[in-house]
DORO-730278 format. One line per field, with one value per residue (C-alpha): x negated, y, z; residue number from 0. Coordinates in steps of 0.5 Angstrom, whole numbers. Layout:
N
x: [X  ...];
y: [Y  ...];
z: [Z  ...];
num: [NUM  ...];
# end
This chain:
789
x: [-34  -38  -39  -36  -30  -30  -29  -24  -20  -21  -19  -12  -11  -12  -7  -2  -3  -2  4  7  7  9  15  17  13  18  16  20  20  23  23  26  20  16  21  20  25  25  24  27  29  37  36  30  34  40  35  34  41  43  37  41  47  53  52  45  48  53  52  57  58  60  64  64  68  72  78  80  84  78  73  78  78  72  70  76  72  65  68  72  64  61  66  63  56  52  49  58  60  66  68  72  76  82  87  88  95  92  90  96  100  94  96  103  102  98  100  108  110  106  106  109  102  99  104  98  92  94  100  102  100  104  109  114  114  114  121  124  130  126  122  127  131  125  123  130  129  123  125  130  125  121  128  127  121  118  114  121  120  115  119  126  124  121  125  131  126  121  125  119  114  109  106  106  102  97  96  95  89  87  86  83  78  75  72  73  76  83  87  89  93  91  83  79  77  73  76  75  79  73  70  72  69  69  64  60  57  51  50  42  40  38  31  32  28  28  36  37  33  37  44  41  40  46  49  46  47  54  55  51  58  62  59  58  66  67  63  58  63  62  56  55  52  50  48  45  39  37  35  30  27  27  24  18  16  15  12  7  7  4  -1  -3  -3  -8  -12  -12  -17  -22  -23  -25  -29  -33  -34  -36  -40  -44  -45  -48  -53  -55  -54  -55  -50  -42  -43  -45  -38  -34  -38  -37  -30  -28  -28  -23  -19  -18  -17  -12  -8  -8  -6  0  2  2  5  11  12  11  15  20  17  12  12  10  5  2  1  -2  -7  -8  -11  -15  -17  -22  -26  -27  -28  -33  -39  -39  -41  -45  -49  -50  -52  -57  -60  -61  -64  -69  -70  -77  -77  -76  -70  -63  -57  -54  -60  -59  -51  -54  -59  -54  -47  -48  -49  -42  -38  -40  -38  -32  -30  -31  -27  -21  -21  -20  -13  -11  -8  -3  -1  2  5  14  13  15  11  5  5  5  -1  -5  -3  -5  -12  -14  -11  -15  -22  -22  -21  -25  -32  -29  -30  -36  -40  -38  -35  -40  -47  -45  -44  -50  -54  -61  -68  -64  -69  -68  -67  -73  -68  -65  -72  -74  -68  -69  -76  -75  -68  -73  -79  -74  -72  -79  -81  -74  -79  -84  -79  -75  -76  -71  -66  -63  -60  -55  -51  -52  -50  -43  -41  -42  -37  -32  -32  -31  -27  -22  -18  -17  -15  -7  -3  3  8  13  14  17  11  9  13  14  21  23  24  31  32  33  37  42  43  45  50  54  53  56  62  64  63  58  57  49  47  41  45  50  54  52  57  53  58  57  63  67  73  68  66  72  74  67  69  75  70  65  71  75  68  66  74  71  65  69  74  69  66  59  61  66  68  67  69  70  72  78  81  83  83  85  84  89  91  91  97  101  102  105  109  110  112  117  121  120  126  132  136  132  136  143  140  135  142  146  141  140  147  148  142  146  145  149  151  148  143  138  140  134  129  134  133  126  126  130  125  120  113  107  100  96  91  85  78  78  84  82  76  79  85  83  81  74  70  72  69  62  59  63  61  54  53  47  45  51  52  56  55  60  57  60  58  58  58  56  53  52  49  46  44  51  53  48  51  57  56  51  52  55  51  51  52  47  46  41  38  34  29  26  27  23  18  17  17  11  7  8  6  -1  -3  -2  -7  -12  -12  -12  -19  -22  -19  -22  -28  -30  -29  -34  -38  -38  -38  -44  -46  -46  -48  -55  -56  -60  -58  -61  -58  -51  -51  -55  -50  -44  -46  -45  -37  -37  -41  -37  -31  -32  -35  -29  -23  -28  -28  -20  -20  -25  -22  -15  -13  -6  -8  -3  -2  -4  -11  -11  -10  -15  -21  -18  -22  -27  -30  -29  -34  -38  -39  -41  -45  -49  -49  -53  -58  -59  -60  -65  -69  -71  -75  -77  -78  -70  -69  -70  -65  -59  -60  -59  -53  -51  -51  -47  -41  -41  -41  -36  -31  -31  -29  -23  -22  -24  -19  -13  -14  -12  -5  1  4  1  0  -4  -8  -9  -11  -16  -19  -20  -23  -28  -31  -31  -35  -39  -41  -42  -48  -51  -52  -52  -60  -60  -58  -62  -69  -66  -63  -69  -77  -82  -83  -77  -72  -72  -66  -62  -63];
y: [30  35  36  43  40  34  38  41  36  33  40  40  33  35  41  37  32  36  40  33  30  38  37  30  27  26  20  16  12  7  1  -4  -3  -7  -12  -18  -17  -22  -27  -34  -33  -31  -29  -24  -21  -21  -17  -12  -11  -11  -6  -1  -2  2  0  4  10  12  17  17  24  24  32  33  39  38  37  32  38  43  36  34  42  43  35  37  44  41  35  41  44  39  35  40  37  34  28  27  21  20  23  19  21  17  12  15  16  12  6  5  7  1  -3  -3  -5  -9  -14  -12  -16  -22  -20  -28  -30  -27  -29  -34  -37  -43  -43  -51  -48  -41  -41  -46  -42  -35  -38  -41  -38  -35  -32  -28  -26  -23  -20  -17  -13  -11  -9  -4  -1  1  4  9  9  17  13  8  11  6  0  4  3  -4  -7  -10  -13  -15  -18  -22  -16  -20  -13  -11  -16  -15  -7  -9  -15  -8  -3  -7  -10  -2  -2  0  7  10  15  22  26  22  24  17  19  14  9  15  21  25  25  26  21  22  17  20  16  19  19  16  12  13  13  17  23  29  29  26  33  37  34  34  41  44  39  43  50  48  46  51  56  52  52  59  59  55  59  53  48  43  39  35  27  23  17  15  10  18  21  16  17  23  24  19  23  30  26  24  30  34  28  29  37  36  29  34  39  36  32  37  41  34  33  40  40  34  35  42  38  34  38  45  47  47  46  39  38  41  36  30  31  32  24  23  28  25  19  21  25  20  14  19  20  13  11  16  14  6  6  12  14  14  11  15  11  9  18  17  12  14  21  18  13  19  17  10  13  19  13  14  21  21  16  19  25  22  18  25  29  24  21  24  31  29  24  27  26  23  18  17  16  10  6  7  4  -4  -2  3  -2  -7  -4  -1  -7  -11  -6  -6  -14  -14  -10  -14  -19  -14  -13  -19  -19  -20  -13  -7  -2  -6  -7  0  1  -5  -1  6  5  -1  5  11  7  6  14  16  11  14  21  19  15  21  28  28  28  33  37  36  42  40  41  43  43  37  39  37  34  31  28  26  21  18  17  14  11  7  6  3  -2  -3  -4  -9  -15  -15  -17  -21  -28  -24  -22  -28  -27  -21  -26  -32  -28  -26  -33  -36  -31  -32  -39  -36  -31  -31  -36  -31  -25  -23  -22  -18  -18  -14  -9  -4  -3  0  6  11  12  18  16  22  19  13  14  19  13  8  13  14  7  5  10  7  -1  -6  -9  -12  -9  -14  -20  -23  -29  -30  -35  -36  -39  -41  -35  -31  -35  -40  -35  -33  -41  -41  -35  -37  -44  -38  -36  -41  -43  -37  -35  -40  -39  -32  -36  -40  -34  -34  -28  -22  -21  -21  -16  -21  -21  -25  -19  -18  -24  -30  -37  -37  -45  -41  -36  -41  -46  -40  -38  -46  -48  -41  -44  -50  -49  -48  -45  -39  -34  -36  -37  -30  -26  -29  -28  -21  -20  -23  -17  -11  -12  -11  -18  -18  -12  -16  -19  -16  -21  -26  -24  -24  -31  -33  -29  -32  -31  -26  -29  -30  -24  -25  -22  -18  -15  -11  -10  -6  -2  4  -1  -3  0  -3  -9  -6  -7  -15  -18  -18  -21  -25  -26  -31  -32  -29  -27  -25  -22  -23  -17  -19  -15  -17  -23  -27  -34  -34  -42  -43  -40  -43  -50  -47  -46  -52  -56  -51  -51  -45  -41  -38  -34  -28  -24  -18  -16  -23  -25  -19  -21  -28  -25  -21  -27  -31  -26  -23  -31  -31  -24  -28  -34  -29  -26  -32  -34  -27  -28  -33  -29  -24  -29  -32  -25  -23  -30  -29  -22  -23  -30  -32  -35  -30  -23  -26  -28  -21  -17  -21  -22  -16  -16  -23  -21  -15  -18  -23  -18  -12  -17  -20  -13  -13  -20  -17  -11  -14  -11  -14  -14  -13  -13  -7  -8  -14  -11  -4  -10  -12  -6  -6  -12  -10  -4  -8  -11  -5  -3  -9  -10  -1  -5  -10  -6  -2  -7  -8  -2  0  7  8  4  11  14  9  9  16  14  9  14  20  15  12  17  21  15  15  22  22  14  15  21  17  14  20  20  19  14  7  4  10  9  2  3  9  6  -2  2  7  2  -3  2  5  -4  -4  1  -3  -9  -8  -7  -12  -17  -15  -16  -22  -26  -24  -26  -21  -19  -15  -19  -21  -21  -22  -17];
z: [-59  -55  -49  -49  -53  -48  -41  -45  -45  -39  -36  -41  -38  -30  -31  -34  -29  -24  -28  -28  -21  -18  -22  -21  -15  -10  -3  0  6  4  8  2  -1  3  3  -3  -9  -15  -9  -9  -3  -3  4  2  -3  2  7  2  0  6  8  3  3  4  12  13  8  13  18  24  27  34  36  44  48  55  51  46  42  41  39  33  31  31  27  22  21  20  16  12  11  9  3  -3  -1  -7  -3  1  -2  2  9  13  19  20  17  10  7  1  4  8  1  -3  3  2  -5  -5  2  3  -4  0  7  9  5  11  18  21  19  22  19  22  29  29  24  26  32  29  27  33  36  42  38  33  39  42  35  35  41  39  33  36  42  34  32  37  38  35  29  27  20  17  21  18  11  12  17  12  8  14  20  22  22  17  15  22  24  18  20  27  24  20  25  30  24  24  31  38  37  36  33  36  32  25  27  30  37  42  47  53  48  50  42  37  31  22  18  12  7  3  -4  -5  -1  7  5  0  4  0  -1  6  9  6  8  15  13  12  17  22  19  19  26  29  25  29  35  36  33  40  45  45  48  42  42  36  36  30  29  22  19  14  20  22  15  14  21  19  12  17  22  15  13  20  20  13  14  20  17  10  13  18  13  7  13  14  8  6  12  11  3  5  10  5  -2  0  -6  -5  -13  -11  -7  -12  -17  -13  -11  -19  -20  -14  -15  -22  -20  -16  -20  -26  -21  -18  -26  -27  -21  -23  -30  -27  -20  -21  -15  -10  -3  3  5  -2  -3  5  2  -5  -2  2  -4  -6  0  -4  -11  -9  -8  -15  -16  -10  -12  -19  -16  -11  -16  -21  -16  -14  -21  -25  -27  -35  -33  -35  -32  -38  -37  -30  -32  -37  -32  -27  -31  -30  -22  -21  -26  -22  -15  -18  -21  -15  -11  -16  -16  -8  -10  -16  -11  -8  -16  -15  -9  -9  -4  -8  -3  -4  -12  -12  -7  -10  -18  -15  -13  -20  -23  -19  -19  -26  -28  -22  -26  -33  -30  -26  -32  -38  -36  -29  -33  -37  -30  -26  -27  -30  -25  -19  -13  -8  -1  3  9  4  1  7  10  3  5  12  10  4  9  14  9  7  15  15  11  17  21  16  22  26  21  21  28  26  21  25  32  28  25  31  35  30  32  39  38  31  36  40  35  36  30  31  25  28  22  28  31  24  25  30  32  36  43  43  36  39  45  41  35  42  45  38  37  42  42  35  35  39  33  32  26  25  27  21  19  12  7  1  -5  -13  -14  -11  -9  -6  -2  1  2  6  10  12  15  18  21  25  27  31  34  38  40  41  47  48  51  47  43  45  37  29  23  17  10  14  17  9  4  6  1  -3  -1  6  4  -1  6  10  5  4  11  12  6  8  14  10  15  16  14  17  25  24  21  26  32  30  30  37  39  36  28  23  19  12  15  13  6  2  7  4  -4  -2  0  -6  -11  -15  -11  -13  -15  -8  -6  -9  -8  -15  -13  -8  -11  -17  -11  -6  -1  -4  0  6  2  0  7  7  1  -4  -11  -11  -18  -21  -13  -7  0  5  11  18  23  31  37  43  43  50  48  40  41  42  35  31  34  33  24  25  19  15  8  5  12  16  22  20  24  19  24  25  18  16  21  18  11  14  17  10  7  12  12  3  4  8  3  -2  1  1  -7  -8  -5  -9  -16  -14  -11  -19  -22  -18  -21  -27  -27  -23  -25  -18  -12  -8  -10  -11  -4  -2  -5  -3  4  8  6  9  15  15  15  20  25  25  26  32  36  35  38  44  45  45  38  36  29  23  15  15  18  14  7  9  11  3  2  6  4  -4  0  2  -5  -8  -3  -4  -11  -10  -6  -10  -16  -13  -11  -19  -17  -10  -11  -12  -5  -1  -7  -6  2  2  -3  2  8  5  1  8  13  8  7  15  15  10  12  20  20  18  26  29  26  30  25  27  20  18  24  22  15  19  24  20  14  18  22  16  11  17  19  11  10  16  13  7  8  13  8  3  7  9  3  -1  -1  1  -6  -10  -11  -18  -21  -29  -35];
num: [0  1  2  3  4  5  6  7  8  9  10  11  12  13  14  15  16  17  18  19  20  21  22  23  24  25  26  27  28  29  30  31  32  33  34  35  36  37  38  39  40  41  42  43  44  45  46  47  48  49  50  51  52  53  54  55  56  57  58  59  60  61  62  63  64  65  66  67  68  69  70  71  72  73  74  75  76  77  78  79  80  81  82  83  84  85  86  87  88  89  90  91  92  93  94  95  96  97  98  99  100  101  102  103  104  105  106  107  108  109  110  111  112  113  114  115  116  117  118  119  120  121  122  123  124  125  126  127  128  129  130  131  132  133  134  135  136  137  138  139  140  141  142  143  144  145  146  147  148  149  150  151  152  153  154  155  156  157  158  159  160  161  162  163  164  165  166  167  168  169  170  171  172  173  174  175  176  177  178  179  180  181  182  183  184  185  186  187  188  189  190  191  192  193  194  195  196  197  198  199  200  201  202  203  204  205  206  207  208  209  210  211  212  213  214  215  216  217  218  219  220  221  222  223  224  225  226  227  228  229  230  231  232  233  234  235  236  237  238  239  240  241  242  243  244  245  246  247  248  249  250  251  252  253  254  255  256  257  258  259  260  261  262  263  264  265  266  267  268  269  270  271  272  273  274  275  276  277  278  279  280  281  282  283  284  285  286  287  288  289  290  291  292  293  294  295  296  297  298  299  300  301  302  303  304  305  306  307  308  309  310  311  312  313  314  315  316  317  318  319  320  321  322  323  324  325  326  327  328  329  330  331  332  333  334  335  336  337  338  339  340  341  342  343  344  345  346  347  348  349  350  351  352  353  354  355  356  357  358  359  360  361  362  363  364  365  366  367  368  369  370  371  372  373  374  375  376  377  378  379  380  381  382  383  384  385  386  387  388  389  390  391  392  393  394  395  396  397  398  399  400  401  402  403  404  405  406  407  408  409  410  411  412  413  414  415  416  417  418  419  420  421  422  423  424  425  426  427  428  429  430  431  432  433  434  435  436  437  438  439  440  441  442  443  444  445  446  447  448  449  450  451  452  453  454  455  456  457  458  459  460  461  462  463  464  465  466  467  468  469  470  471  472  473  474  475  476  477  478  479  480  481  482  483  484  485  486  487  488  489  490  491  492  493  494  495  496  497  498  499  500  501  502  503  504  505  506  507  508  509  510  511  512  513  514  515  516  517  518  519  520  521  522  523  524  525  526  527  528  529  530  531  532  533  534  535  536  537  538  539  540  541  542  543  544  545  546  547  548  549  550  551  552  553  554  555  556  557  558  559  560  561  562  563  564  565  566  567  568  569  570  571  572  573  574  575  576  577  578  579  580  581  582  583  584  585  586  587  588  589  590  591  592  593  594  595  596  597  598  599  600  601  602  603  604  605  606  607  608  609  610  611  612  613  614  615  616  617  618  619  620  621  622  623  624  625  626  627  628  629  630  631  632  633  634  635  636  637  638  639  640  641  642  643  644  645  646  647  648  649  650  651  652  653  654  655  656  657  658  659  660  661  662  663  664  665  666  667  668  669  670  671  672  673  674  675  676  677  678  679  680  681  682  683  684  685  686  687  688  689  690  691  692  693  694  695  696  697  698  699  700  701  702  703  704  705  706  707  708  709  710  711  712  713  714  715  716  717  718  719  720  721  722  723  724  725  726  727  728  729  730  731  732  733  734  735  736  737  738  739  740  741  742  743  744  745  746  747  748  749  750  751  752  753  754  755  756  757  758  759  760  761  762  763  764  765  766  767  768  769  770  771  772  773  774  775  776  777  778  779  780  781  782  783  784  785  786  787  788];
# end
């Protein structure tokens, strides 16, 4: 192909690219991708349902205003303003007149299923004459109450208020408010209160910045409607999502141009030619395109954090151009730069592939997040070599003039060096000085694996989302009692265990409540033996009709509850049954399907003594109390502590790599020891200077140490002929400083894990040129460093 035609055609492809990810890219930052799938761990993948669940795609809204009255309008118009919106799955404001209607239907026909959940204890009592005479007299105070409709419909078939007690058991499992003309309100009247289940996930940043969008155009109509004496509260795991996308974006928005200004400022000093800086920054720019593209294609999408760092991945792969460019400017005048590109190759293959290995274990991992980190910069590094190694000499100018400043810090860069040997006696105190500190030091290194501390919560945020919360329910949304069965009907069986268990931490005063799967389903053994033990007394009927007769009621009145007795019983209420009516909603946030298995999820509130609820589910197989954040924590560690096994395993890799490629001891280690020293040393001023380490220091020192590896691997090579020392340390100087500058800006960035990312990479590659040649005089002899053909 020509070179013309070949220019084309990586033109076509950039556009194309380009086109591609404009039309397609949408981030995200979504938490459960750096949670583990396709874990063995049910636990894990609980974690990760549970972090998308229906729970955290729910938004609370909280309308305030002096009156209850003017609160419930002006929810009831927002609610109304908001139904038609393409990302409302559902808008909840109350008790629905379908779930009462499914209700009914489902548990009226078995309404003496559900009398007692200890059926032994309670029922016989439920039937004593005390009890049916007291339930006479309450029955007629409900007949003339102002709400006796449903009970004057009910009572002929239901003298004992079984279904009574299951809507009382209903409406106390939906939390700490009440209802107000058919509108939720909080406990003090003072709020009104309606649910809002999202479409997408609660991560799902773009579709979630335009529903908070509309929401705030539509309250602030029916503010100015009110005369401003509403006021709107909301409480929802999108708002913290979406808050941490624009806190990313102001970042990039500001990281963007300091880092192009440096870099242009620094190719200038160096090159004099902005058509350098254009040169260099066609590999990166390409690599990155293509990974963004692959990554698309791949994932779906691409995660916020992952577009953060892949943009910075053009700090990484513009070494190669750099040192491309450096080389065929200095080379002899009769030197192409095709013929600079070939005696280049095995070096920048090599440097490349190194690096590429050194993110090849993070292809690997269970963790989403970090398979499409470690897959976007193999991808971005091997298309930023390809363009440097075939599109780029065909580039480069010929006989383009070398600007003296830049000649003349190769030649001292290539004397220092030089110089290094005569002390070589005294090089061997840098390596020795940082093996020893790590011995005194790495003990004292902290690690923090609070994934929380990798995120920047808006503090307002937060204190809207605890005012909200605690208005609805104070029930702990990290903390559960998990039941983990074979099948469903294990699990409600389980469940039911789970229960009785914690209804006496409850009275034990451990725990202030729950809400359970049991509030709905009971085993169906459980059922049978109520409905069994009201049968089991065979006059019950005679004495309810007389003692109800003694309290005003009509004899016979309560002939249908009779027939009831007499008829043949329905099926028992099973699971699947209220998985396939109205009410199964109110299941998506109780029960998970774990594969071939089922979890059922129990939510406590106000936990007074965690120890005494583990002992209170101690021994229970299948049964755990989990709590997410400390869970997702130790997921982390595990997985921090595997990186640093993997850098060691890695290590060894390049180490036989380097091996086989050089052939001799003294190159090997002269290439791959700066990465080690590097290593060592940034990890030793962390501890110094009291730096709680995290996994992202410790996946950015990934990097660093397969930067370093190049940097060596430069060094080496142009030992071959000390003539082009001076080319490479001018190399090593520019791709240092310019990686420092697009790396080192992440360091000022508002969000922590970029700042970790920034400032373990900045300062990594800037310890990596240093020694890089310190190395070199020191592994090898006086004379060159011999290496293989």
């Amino acid at each position: 192909m020509s070179a013309s035609r070949l220019r084309l055609a990586f033109l076509a492809a950039a556009l194309g690219m380009l086109a591609f990810c404009v039309t397609n890219l949408g981030f995200s930052t979504d938490i459960t991708n750096f949670m583990p799938r396709d874990s063995d761990s049910e636990l894990a993948a609980l974690s990760s349902l549970l972090a998308d669940s229906e729970m955290t795609r729910t938004m609370v809204f909280s309308v305030g205003a002096a009156e209850p009255a003017t609160a419930i309008a002006a929810a009831r118009e927002l609610a109304r303003g908001l139904e038609g919106h393409p990302e409302v799955a559902w808008i909840r404001s109350g008790v629905a007149e379908d779930q009462i209607r499914e209700l009914y239907q489902l548990y009226f026909p078995r309404r003496l299923y559900f009398l007692s959940d200890e059926p032994e204890m309670e029922v016989p009592a439920l039937l004593g004459d005390e009890a049916l005479r007291q339930r006479a007299r309450d029955l007629k105070r409900d007949l003339a109450s102002p709400g006796s409709a449903l009970w004057k419909r009910s009572a002929a078939e239901d003298p004992l208020a079984a279904f009574r007690r299951i809507l009382e058991r209903f409406r106390a499992d939906q939390g700490e408010l009440r209802l107000e003309d058919g509108h939720f309100v909080s406990q003090d009247g003072r709020y009104a209160i309606f649910f809002l289940g999202t479409v997408s996930s609660a991560f799902a940043s773009r579709a979630q910045a335009e529903l908070l969008e509309a929401i705030e155009i539509s309250f602030r109509e029916i503010a100015d409607h009110h005369g401003g004496a509403v006021e709107l509260e909301l409480s929802g795991a999108n708002r913290f999502a979406v808050d941490a996308e624009r806190g990313i974006r102001s970042d990039l928005l500001l990281i963007l141009p300091c880092t192009v200004i440096g870099v242009a400022v620094l190719f200038l000093i160096f090159f004099r030619s902005p058509q350098s800086l254009a040169l260099a920054l066609i590999p990166g720019v390409m690599g990155v395109l293509a990974a963004t593209t692959a990554g698309i294609l791949v994932f779906g999408g691409l995660d916020g954090l992952t577009i953060a760092f892949g943009t910075s991945l053009i700090g990484v792969a513009i070494d190669y151009p750099i040192h491309l460019i450096n080389h065929q400017a200095l080379a002899p005048a009769f030197e192409s730069a095709a013929t600079t590109a070939r005696r280049l190759r095995t070096s920048l293959m090599l440097g490349a592939l190194t690096t590429m290995a050194s993110f090849a274990g993070l292809t690997l991992t269970s963790f989403p997040g970090f398979r499409e980190l470690g897959f976007f910069a193999i991808v971005g590094i091997a298309v930023a070599l390809g363009v440097t190694l075939i599109l780029l000499p065909g580039l480069l100018p010929e006989g383009r003039p070398v600007p003296p400043f830049s000649r003349a810090v190769a030649d001292r860069l290539g004397r220092a060096v030089a110089a290094l040997g005569s002390r070589r006696a005294w090089l061997v105190l840098p390596p020795l000085v940082v093996v020893g500190l790590a011995f005194v030091s790495l003990p004292h290194l902290h690690w923090s694996d609070d994934l929380s501390q990798l995120s920047n919560l808006d503090p307002a945020l937060q204190a809207e989302e605890i005012r909200v919360r605690e208005r609805v329910s104070q029930f702990d949304s990290a903390r559960f009692a998990i039941a983990v069965a074979d099948d469903r009907s294990a699990a409600v069986a389980l469940n039911d265990r789970v229960h009785r268990r914690l209804a006496r931490a409850v009275r034990d005063g451990a725990l202030e409540g729950t809400r359970s799967l049991h509030g709905l389903l009971w085993p169906p053994e459980l059922q049978r033996r109520n409905r069994e033990i009201v049968l089991s007394d065979a006059g019950l009927y005679p004495r309810l009709d007389g003692i109800f007769a003694e309290e005003g009621f009509r004899s016979g009145a309560f002939a249908p509850f009779r027939e009831h007795l007499e008829s043949p019983p329905p099926p028992p209420l099973l699971l699947a049954d209220l998985e396939g009516s109205g009410l199964r909603d109110l299941l998506m946030p109780l029960v998970f399907p774990l594969g071939e298995r089922v979890a059922v999820v129990t939510y406590l509130r106000g936990i007074r003594s965690a120890p005494a609820i583990e002992q209170a589910l101690d021994g229970m197989e299948g049964v755990y109390l989990f709590d997410q954040s400390r869970f997702i924590n130790q997921i982390y560690a595990e997985f921090r502590a595997t990186t640093l096994r993997q850098i060691v395993i890695g290590s060894g890799l390049v180490i036989l790599v380097l091996a086989v490629r050089y052939r001799r001891w003294r190159p090997t280690l002269a290439a791959f020891l700066p990465s080690l020293l590097v290593a060592l040393l940034v990890l030793e001023i962390f501890a110094g200077f009291r730096v709680e380490a995290n996994l992202l220091h410790v996946i950015s020192l990934v990097m660093v140490m397969g930067m370093g590896v190049d940097y060596g691997i430069f060094m080496v090579d142009s030992a071959r002929d000390p003539e082009t020392c001076g080319a490479t340390m001018l190399s090593l100087l520019v791709s240092c400083l310019t990686t420092v500058l697009v790396f080192g800006s992440l360091a000022i960035s508002s969000h922590p894990a970029l700042r970790a990312i920034g400032t373990t990479t900045g300062l990594g590659i800037l310890l990596s040129f240093l020694f890089a040649p310190l190395c070199l005089v020191w592994v090898g002899p006086s004379r060159r460093l011999e290496v293989g053909a």
